[in-house]
PyMOL Python script that loads the backbone (N, CA, C, O; Angstrom):
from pymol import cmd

cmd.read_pdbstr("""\
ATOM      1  N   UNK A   1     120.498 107.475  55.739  1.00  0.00           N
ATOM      2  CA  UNK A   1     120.518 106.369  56.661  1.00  0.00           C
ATOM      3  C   UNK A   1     119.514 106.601  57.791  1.00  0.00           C
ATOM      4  O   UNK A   1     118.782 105.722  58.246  1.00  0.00           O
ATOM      5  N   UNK A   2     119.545 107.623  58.117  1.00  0.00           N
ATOM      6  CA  UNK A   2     118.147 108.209  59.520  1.00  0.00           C
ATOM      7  C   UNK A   2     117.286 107.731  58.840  1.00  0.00           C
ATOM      8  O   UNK A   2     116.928 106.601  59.171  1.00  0.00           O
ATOM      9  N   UNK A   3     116.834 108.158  58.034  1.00  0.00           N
ATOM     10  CA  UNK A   3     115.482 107.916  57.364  1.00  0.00           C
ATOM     11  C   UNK A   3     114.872 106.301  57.573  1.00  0.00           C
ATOM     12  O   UNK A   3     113.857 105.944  58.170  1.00  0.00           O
ATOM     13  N   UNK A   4     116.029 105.377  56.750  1.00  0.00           N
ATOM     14  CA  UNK A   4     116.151 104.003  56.824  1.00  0.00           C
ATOM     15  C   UNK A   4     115.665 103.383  58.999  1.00  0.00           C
ATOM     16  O   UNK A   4     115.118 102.436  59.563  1.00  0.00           O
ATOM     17  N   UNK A   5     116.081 104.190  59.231  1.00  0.00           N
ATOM     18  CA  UNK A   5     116.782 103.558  61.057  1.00  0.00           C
ATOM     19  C   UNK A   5     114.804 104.024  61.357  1.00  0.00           C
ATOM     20  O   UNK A   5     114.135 103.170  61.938  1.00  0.00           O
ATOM     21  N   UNK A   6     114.099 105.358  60.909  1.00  0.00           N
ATOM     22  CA  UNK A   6     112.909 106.094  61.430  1.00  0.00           C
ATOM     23  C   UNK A   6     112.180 105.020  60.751  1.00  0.00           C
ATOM     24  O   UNK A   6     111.702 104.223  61.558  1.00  0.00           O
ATOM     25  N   UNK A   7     111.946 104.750  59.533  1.00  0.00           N
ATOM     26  CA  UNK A   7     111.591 104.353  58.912  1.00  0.00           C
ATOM     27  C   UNK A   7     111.162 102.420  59.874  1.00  0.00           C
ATOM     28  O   UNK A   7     110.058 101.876  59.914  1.00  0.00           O
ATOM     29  N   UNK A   8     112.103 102.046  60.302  1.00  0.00           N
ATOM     30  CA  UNK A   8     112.098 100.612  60.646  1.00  0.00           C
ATOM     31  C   UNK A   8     111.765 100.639  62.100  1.00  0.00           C
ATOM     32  O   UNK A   8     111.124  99.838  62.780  1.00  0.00           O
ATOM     33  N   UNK A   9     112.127 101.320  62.288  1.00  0.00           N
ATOM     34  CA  UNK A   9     111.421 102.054  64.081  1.00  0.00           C
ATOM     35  C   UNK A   9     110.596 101.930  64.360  1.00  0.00           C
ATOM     36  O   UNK A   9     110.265 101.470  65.452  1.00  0.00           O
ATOM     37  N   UNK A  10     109.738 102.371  63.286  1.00  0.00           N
ATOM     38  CA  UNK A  10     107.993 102.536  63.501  1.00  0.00           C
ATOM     39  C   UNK A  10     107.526 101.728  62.612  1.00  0.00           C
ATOM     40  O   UNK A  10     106.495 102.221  62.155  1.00  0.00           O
ATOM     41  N   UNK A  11     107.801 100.589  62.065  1.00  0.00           N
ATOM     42  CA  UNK A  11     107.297  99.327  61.562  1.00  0.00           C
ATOM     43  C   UNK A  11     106.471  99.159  62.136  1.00  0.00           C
ATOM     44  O   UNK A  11     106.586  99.260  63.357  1.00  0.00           O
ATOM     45  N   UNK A  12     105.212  98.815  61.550  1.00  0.00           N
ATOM     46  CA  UNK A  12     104.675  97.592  61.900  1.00  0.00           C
ATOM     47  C   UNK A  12     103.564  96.439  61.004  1.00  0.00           C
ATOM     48  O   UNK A  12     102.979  96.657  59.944  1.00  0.00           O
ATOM     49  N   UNK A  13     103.545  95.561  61.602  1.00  0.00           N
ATOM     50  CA  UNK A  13     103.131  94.231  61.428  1.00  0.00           C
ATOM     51  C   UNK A  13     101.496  94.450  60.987  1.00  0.00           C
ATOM     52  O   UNK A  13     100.764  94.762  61.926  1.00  0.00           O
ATOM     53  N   UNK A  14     100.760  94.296  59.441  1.00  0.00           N
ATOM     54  CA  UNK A  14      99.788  94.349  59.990  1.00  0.00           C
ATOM     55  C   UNK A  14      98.765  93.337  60.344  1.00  0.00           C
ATOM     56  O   UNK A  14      98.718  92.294  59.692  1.00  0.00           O
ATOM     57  N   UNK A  15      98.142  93.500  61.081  1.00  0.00           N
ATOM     58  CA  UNK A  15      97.441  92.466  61.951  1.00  0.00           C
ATOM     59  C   UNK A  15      96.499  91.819  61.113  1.00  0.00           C
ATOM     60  O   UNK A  15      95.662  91.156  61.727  1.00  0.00           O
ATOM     61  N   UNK A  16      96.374  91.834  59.460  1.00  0.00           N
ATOM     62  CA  UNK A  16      96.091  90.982  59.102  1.00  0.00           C
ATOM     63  C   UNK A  16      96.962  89.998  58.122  1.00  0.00           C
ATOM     64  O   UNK A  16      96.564  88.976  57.564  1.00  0.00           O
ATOM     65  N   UNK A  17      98.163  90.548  58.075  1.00  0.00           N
ATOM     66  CA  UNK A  17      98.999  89.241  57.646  1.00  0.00           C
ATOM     67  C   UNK A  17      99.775  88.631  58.939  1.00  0.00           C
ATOM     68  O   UNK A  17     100.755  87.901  58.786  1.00  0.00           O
ATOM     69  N   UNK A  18      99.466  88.845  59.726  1.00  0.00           N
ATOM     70  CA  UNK A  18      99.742  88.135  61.476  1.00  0.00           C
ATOM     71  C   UNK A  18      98.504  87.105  61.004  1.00  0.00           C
ATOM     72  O   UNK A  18      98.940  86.117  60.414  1.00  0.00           O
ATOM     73  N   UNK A  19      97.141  87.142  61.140  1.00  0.00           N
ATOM     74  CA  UNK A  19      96.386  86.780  60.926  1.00  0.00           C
ATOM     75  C   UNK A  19      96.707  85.531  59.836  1.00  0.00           C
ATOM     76  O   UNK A  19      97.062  84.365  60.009  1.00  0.00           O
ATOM     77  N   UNK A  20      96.526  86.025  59.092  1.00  0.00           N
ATOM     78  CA  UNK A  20      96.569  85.255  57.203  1.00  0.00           C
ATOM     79  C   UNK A  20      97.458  84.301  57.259  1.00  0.00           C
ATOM     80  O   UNK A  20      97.230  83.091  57.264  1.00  0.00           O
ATOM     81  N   UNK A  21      98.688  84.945  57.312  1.00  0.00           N
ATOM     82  CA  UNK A  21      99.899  84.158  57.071  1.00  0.00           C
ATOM     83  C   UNK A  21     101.116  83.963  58.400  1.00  0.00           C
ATOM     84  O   UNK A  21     102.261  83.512  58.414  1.00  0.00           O
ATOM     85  N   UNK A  22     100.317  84.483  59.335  1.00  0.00           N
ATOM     86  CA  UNK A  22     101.475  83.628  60.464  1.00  0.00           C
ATOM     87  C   UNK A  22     102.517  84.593  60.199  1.00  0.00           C
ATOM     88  O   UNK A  22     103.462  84.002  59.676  1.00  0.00           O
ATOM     89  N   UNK A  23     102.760  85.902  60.345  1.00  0.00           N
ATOM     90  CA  UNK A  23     103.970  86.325  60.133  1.00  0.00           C
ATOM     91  C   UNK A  23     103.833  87.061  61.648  1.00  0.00           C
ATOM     92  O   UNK A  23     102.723  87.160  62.171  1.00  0.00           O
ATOM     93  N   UNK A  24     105.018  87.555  62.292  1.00  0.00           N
ATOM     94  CA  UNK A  24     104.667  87.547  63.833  1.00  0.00           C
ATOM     95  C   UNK A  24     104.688  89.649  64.060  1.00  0.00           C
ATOM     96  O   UNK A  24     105.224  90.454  63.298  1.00  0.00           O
ATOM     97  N   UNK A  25     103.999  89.910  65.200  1.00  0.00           N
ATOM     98  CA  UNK A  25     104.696  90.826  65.572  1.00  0.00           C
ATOM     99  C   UNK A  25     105.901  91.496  65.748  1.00  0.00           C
ATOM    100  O   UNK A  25     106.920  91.068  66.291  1.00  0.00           O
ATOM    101  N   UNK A  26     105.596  93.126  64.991  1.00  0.00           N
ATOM    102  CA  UNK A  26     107.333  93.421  65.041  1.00  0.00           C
ATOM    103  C   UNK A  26     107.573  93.733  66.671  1.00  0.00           C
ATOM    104  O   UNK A  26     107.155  94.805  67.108  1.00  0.00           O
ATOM    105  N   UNK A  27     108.006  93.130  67.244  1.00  0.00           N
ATOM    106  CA  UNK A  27     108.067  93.696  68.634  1.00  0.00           C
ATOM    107  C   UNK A  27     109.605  94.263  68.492  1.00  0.00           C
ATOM    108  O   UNK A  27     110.352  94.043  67.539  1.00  0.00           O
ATOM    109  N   UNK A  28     109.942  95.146  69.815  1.00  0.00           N
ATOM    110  CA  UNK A  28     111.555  96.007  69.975  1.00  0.00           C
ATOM    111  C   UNK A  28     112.863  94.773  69.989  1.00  0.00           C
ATOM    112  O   UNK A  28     114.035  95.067  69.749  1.00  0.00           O
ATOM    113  N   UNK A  29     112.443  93.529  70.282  1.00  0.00           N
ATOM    114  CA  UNK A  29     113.200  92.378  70.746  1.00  0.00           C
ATOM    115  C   UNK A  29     113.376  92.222  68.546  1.00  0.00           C
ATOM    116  O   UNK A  29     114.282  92.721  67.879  1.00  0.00           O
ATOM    117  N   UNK A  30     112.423  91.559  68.119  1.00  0.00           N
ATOM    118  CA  UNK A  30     112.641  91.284  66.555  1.00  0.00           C
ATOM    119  C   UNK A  30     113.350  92.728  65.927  1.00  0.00           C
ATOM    120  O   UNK A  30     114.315  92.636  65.168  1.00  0.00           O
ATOM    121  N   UNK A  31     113.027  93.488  66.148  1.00  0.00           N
ATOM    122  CA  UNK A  31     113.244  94.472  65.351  1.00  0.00           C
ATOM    123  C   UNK A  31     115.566  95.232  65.812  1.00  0.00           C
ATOM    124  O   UNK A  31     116.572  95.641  65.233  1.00  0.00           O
ATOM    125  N   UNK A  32     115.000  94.886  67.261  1.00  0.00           N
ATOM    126  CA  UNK A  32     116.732  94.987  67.329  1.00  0.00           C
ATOM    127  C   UNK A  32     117.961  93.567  66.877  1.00  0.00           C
ATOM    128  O   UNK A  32     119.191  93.557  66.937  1.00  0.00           O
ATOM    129  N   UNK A  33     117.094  92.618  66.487  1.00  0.00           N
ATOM    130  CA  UNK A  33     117.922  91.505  65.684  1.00  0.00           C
ATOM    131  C   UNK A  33     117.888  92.008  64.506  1.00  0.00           C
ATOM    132  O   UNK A  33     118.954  91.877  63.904  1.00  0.00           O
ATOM    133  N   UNK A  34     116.703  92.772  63.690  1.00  0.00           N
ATOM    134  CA  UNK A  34     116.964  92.508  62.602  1.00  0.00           C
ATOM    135  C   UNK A  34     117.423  93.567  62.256  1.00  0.00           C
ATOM    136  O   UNK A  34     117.787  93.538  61.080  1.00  0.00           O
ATOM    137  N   UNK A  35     117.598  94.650  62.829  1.00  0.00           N
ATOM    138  CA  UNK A  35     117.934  95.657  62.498  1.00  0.00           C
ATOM    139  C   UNK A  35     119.927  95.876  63.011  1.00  0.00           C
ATOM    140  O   UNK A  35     120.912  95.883  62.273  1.00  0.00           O
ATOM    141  N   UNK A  36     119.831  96.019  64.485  1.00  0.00           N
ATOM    142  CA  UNK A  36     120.949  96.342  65.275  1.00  0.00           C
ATOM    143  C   UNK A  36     121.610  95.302  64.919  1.00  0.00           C
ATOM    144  O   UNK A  36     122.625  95.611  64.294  1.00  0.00           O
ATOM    145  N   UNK A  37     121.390  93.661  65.120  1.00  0.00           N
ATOM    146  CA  UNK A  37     122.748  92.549  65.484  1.00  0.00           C
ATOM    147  C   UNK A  37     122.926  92.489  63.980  1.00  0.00           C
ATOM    148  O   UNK A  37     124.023  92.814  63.526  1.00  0.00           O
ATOM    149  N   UNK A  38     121.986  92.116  63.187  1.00  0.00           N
ATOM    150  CA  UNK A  38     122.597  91.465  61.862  1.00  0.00           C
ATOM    151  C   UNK A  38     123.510  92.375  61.386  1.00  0.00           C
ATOM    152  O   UNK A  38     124.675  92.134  61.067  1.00  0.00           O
ATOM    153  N   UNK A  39     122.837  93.615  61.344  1.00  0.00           N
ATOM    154  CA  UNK A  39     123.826  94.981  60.789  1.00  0.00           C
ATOM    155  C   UNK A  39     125.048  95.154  61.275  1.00  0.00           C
ATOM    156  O   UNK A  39     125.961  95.297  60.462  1.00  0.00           O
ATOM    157  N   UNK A  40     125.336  95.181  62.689  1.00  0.00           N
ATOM    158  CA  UNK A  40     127.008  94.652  63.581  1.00  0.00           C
ATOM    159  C   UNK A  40     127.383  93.450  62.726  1.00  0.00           C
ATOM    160  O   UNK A  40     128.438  93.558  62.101  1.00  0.00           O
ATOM    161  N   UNK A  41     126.563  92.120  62.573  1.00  0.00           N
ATOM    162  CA  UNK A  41     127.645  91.396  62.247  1.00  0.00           C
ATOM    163  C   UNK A  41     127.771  91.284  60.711  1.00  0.00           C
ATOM    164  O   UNK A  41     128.624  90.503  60.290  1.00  0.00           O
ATOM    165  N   UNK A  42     126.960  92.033  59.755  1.00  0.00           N
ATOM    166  CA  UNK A  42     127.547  92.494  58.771  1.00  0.00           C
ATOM    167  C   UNK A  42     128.423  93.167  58.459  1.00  0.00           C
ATOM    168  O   UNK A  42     128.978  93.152  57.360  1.00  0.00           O
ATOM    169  N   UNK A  43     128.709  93.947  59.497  1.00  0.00           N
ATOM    170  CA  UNK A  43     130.211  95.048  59.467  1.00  0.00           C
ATOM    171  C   UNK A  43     131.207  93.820  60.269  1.00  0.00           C
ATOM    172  O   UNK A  43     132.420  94.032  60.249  1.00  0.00           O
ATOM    173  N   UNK A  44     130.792  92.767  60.849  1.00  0.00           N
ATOM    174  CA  UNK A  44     132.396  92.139  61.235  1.00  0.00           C
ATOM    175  C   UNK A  44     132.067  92.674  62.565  1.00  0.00           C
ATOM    176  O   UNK A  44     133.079  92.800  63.255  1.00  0.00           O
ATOM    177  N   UNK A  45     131.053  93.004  63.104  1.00  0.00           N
ATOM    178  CA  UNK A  45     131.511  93.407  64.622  1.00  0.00           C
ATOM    179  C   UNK A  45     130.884  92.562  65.642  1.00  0.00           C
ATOM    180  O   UNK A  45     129.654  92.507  65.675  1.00  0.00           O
ATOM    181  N   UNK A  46     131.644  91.848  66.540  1.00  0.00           N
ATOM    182  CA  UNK A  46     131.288  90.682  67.576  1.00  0.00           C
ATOM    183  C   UNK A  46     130.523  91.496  68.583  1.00  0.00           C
ATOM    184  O   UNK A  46     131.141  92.352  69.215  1.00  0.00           O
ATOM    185  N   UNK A  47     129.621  91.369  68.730  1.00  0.00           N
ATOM    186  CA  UNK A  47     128.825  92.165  69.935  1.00  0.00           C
ATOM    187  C   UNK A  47     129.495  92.032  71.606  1.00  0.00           C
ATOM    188  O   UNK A  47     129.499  92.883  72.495  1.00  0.00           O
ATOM    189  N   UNK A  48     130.084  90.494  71.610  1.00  0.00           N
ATOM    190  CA  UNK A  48     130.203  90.280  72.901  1.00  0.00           C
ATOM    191  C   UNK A  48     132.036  90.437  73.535  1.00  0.00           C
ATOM    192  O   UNK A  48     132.508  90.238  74.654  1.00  0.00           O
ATOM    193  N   UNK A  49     132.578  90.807  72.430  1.00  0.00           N
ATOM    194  CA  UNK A  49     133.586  91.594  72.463  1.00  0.00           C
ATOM    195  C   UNK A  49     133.790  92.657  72.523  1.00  0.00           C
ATOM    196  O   UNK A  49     134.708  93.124  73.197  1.00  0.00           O
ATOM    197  N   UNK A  50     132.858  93.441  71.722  1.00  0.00           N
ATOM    198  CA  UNK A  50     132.833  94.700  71.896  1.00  0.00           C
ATOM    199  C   UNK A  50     131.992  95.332  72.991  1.00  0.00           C
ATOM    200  O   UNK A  50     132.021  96.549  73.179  1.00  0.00           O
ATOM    201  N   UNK A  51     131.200  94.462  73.757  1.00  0.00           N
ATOM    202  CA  UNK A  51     130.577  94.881  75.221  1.00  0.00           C
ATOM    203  C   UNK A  51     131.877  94.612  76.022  1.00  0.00           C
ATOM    204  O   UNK A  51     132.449  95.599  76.486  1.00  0.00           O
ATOM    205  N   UNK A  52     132.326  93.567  76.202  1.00  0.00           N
ATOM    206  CA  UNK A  52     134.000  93.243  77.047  1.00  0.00           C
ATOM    207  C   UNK A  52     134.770  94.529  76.600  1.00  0.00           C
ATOM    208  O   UNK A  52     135.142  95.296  77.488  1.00  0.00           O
ATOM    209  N   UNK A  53     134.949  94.725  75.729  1.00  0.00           N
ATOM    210  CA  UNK A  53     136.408  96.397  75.275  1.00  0.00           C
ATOM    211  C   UNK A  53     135.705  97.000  76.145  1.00  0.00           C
ATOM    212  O   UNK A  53     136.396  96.985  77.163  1.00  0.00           O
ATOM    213  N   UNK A  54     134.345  97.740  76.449  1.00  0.00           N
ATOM    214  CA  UNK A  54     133.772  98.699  76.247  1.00  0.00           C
ATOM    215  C   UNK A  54     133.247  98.530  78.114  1.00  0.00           C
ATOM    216  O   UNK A  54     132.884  99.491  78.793  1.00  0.00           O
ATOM    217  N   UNK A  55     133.345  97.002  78.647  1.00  0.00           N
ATOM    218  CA  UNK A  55     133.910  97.216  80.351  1.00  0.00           C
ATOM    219  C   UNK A  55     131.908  96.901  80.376  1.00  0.00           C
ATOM    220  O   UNK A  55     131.480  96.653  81.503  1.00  0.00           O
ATOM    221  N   UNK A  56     130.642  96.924  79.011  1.00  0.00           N
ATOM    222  CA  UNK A  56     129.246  96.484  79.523  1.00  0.00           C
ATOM    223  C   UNK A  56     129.335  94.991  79.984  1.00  0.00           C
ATOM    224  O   UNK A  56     128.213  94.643  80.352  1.00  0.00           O
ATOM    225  N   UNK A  57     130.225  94.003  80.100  1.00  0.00           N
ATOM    226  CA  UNK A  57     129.749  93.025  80.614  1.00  0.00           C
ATOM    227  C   UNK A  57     130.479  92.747  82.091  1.00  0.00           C
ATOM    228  O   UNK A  57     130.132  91.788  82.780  1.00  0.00           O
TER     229      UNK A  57
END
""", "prot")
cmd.dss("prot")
cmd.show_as("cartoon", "prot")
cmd.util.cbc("prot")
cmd.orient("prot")
């Protein structure tokens, strides 16, 4: 699973299919949706509940 998490970390976009085909920069903002939220709410876990338990909001 590290491997997978290092692996997507250091993605990136290359700047000629940005170019070509309109596909966007991986910036830290895209990459923690696609990585961090979808993966929470594939396990069933509400983010904004579990910041409320946890006293971050």
């Amino acid at each position: 699973m590290q491997t997978y998490i290092d692996t997507w970390a250091n993605l990136e976009m290359p700047e000629e299919l940005q170019d070509k085909y309109g596909y966007p920069e991986l910036t830290p903002e895209i990459k923690e949706q696609v990585f961090g939220l979808n993966f929470a709410r594939g396990l069933g876990i509400d983010l904004e509940v579990k910041k409320k338990e946890l006293g971050l909001l």
